[in-house]
C-alpha positions as CSV (number, residue, x, y, z in Angstrom):
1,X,110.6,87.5,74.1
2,X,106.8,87.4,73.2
3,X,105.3,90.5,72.6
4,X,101.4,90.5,72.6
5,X,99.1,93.2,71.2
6,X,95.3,92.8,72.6
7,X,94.5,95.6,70.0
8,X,95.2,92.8,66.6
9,X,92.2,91.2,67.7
10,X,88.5,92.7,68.4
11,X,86.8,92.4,72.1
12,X,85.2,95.0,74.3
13,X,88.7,95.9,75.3
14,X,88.8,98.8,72.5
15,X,85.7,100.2,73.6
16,X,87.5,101.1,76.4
17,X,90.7,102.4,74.8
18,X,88.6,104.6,72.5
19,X,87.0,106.4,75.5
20,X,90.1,107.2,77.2
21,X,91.4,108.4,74.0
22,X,88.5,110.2,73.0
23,X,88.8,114.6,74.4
24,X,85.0,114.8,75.3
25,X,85.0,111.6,77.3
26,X,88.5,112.1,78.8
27,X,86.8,115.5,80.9
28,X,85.1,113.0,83.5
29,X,88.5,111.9,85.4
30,X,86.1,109.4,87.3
31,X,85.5,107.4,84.0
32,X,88.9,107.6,82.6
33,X,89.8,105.7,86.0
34,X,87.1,103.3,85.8
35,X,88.4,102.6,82.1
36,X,92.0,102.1,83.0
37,X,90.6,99.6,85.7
38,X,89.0,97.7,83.0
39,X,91.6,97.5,80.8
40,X,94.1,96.1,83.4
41,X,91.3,93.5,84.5
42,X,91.0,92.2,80.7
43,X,94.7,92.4,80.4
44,X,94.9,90.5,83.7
45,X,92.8,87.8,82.7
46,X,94.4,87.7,79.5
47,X,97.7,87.2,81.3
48,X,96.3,84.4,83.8
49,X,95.8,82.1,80.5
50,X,100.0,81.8,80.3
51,X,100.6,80.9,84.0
52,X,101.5,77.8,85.6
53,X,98.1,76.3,86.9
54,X,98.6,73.2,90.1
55,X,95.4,71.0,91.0
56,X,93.6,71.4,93.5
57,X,90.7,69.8,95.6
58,X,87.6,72.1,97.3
59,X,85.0,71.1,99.7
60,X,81.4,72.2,98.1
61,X,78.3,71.6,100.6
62,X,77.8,68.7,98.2
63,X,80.6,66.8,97.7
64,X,84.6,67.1,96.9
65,X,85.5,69.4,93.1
66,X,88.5,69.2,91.5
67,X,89.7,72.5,90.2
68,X,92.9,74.0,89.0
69,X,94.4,77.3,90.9
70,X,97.3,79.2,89.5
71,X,100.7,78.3,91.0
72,X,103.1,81.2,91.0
73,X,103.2,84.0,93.5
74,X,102.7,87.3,91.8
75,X,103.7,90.6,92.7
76,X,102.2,93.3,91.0
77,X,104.7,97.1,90.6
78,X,103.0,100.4,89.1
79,X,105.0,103.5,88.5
80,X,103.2,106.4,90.5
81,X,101.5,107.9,89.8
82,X,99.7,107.7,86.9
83,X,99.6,103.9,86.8
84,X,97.4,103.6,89.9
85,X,94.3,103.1,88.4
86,X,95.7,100.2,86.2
87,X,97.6,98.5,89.1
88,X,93.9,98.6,90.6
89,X,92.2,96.4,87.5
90,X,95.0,93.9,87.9
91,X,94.6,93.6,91.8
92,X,91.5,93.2,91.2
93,X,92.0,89.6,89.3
94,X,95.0,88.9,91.2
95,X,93.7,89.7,94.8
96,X,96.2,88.1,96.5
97,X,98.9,89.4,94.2
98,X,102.1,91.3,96.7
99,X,102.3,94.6,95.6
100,X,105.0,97.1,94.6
101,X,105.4,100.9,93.9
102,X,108.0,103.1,92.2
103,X,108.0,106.9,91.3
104,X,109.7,108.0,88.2
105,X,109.1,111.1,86.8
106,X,110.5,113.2,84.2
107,X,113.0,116.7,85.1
108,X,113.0,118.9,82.3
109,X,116.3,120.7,81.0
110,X,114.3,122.6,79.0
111,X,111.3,122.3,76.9
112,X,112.4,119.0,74.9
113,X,114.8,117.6,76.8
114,X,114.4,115.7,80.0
115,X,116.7,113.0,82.6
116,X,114.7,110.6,83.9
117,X,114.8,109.9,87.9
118,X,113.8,107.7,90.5
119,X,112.9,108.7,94.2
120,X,111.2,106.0,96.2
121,X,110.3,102.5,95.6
122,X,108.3,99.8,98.3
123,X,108.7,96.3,97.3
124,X,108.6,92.6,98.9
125,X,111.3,90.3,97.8
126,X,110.9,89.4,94.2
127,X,113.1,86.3,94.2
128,X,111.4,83.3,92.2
129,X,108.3,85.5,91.6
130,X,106.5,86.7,88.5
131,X,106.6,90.4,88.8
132,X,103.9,92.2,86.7
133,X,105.4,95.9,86.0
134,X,102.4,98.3,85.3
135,X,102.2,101.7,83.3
136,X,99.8,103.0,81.6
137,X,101.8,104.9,78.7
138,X,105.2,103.1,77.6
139,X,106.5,106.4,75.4
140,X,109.9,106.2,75.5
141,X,110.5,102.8,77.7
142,X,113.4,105.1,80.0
143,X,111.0,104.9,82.9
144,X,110.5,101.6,82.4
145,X,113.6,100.6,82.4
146,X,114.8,102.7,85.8
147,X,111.6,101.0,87.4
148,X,112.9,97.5,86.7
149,X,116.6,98.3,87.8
150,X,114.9,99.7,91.0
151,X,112.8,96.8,91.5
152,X,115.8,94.1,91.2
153,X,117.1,95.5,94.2
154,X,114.7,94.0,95.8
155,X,115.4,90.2,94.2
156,X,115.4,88.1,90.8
157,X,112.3,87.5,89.9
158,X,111.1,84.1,87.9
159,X,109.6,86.2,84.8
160,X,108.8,89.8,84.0
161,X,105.7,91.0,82.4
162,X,105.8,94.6,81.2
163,X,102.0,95.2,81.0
164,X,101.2,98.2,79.4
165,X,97.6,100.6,77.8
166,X,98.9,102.4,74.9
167,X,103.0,102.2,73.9
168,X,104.6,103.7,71.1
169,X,106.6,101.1,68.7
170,X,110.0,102.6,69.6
171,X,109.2,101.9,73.6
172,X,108.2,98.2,72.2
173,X,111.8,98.1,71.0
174,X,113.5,99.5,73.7
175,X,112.5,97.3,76.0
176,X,113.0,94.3,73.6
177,X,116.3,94.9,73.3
178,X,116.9,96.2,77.4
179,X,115.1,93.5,78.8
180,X,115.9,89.6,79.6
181,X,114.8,88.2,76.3
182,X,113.8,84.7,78.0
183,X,112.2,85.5,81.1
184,X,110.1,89.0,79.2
185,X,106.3,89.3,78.6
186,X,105.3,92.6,76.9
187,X,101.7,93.6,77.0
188,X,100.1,96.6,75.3
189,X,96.3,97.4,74.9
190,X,97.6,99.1,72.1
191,X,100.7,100.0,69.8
192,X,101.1,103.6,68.2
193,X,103.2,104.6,65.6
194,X,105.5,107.7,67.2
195,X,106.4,110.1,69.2
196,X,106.2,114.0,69.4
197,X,109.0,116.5,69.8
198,X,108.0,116.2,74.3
199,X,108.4,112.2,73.8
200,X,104.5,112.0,74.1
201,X,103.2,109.1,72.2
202,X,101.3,110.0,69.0
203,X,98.0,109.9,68.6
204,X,98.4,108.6,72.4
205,X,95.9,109.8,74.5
206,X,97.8,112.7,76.3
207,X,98.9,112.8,79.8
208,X,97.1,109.5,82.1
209,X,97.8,111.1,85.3
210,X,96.6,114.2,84.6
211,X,93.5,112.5,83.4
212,X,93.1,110.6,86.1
213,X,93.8,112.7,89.5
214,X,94.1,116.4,87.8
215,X,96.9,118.4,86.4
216,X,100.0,119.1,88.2
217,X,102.1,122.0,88.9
């Protein structure tokens, strides 16, 4: 299983993880969007460098190029809600991507402890395709997990990427060890050391759908 970390090398890509990180800059929910967009579009084209590429021919007003297109069908799965605005950066890139959509969300016992549950899920087949799972924070890697048994009622895909913005190590693990080994791509942006007492990811960058589309009752 590879496991790739944009964040051991430097691009523009941790501009944008230290605004959505940052509490001044996290206050305008439009720009902590727009950043999550950004960080799935790198991540997606960061992704398109390990596919399966066929050749191709295209008509130019000129003449006959020969290019190269990729040749896998891609569906793209987010886990509602908060991982709508990354789903959005890697649509973007992969415009012609099938699309997917979970809910998982956390019940509370009480003020630590938590089951984690699963209530609707829309899907296309998934047989022989390379299913991109999105979510902005992997804390824990439950949801994850639930997500992905959800989604392989709807087929076997090809290969899994698990694309991620900011994880904590012991998520990284947990889906290492939960995960096909062979047929597993892990993405993060970013890879922090811990968790809190709640299961939040430490330093993290608090709660992404809050951030994005307001705070919740």
């Amino acid at each position: 299983m590879k496991i790739i970390n944009l964040s051991e090398n430097n691009s523009v890509l941790k501009h944008y993880i230290r605004e959505i990180r940052s509490v001044k800059i996290q206050k305008d929910s439009m720009r902590f969007r727009r950043n999550m967009e950004r960080i799935g579009e790198i991540m997606a084209y960061e992704m398109s460098k390990t596919m399966r590429y066929k050749a191709e021919e295209v008509k130019t007003p000129l003449g006959v190029a020969h290019t190269e297109v990729i040749d896998e069908k891609i569906v793209i799965s987010t886990i509602l809600r908060a991982g709508l605005p990354f789903h959005q950066g890697f649509l973007s890139y992969f415009d012609s991507a099938e699309n997917a959509f979970v809910s998982a969300y956390r019940k509370y016992k009480d003020a630590l402890k938590f089951d984690i549950y699963i209530e609707y899920i829309a899907s296309p087949s998934l047989d022989g395709k390379t299913l991109i799972i999105t979510d902005p924070m992997l804390a824990t890697g439950g949801s994850m997990e639930l997500a992905y048994g959800a989604l392989l009622t709807k087929g076997k895909p090809a290969h899994v990427h698990v694309a991620t913005v900011i994880a904590s190590q012991q998520a990284i693990d947990y889906v290492a060890s939960h995960f096909p080994e062979a047929k597993t791509t892990i993405w993060a942006a970013a890879i922090d050391p811990e968790l809190n007492d709640h299961s939040y990811i430490v330093p993290g960058i608090g709660d992404a759908g809050d951030l994005a589309f307001g705070e919740k009752l």
